[in-house]
C-alpha positions as a printed Julia matrix, in Angstrom:
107×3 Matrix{Float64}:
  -8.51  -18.27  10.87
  -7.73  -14.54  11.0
  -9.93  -12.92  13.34
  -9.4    -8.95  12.16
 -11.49   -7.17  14.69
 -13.41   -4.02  13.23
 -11.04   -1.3   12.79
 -10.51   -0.16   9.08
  -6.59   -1.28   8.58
  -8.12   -4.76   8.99
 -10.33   -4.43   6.22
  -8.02   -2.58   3.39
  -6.84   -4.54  -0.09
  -3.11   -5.25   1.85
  -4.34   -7.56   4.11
  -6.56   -9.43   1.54
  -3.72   -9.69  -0.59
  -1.52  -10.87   2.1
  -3.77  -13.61   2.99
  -3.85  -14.34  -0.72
   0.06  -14.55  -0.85
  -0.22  -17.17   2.11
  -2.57  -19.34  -0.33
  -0.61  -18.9   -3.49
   2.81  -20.26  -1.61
   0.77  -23.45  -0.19
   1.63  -22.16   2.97
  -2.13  -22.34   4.29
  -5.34  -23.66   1.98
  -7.45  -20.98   2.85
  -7.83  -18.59   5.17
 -11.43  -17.33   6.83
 -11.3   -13.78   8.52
 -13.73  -13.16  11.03
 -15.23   -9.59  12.24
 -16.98   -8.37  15.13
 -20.24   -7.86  14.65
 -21.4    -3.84  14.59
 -21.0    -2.38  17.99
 -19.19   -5.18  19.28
 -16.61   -2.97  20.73
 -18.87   -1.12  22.9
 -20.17   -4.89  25.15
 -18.14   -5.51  28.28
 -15.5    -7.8   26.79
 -13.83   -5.0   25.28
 -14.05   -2.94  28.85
  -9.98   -3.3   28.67
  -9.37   -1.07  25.46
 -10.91    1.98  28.16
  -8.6     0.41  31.02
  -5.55    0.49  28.61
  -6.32    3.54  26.89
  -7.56    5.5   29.38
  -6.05    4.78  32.87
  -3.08    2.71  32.01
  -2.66    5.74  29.89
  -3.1     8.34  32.08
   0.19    7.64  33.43
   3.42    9.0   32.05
   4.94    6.25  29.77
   7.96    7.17  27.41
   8.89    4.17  26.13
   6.51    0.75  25.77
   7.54   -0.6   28.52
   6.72    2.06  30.65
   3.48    1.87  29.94
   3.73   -2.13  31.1
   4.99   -1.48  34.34
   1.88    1.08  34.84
  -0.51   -2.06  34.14
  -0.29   -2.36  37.65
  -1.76    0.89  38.53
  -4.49    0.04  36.08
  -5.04   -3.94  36.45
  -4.89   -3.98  40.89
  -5.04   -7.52  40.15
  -2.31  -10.03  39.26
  -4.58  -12.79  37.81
  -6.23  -10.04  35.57
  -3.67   -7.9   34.71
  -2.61   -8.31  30.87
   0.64   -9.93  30.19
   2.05   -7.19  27.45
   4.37   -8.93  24.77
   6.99   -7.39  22.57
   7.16   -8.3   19.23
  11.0    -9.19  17.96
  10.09   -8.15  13.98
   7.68   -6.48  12.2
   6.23   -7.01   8.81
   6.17   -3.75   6.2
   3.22   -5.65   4.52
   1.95   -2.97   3.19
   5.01   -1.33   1.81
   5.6    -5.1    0.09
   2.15   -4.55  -1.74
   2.48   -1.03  -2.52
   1.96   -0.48  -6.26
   0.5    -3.6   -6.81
  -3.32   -3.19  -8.27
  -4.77   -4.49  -4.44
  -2.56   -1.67  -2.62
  -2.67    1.34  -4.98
  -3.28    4.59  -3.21
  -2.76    3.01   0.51
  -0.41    5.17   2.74
């Protein structure tokens, strides 16, 4: 289960064919992708995208983890405060599908 949220790079051809790829190689029998419903992202639950964007952000952060140690200012508490995590790799999906018939035309 793939839950994409609602933001467009979710929804383009590259990620469809990526989840295709995963089926193809046996490496999952299928996949469902889930989406918020419309104006999901304006309910309380997402009351932390404002918090991280906003006043997280309105502190000066250079690097990412800069912006980490500023959760504090943000999140006063411990047990709510976000626990940021760093990803070791990142996937050029995208790139991998470019020129492909799914991908054609994506930047």
């Amino acid at each position: 289960m793939l839950m994409a949220d609602n933001y467009t790079e979710n929804k383009n051809n590259c990620v469809f064919a990526f989840c295709t790829e995963l089926v193809m190689r046996g490496w999952y029998d299928e996949i469902e992708m889930l989406f918020g419903p419309v104006g999901h992202t304006h309910n309380g639950n997402d009351a932390v995208h404002y918090i991280h964007n906003q006043i997280a952000g309105n502190f000066v952060s250079i690097t990412p983890a800069e912006l980490f140690t500023n959760y504090r200012h943000a999140w006063h508490s411990e047990r709510t405060r976000p626990q940021p995590i760093i990803l070791e790799s990142q996937f050029a999906w995208t790139a991998r599908y470019l020129g492909t018939k799914p991908c054609v035309g994506v930047d």
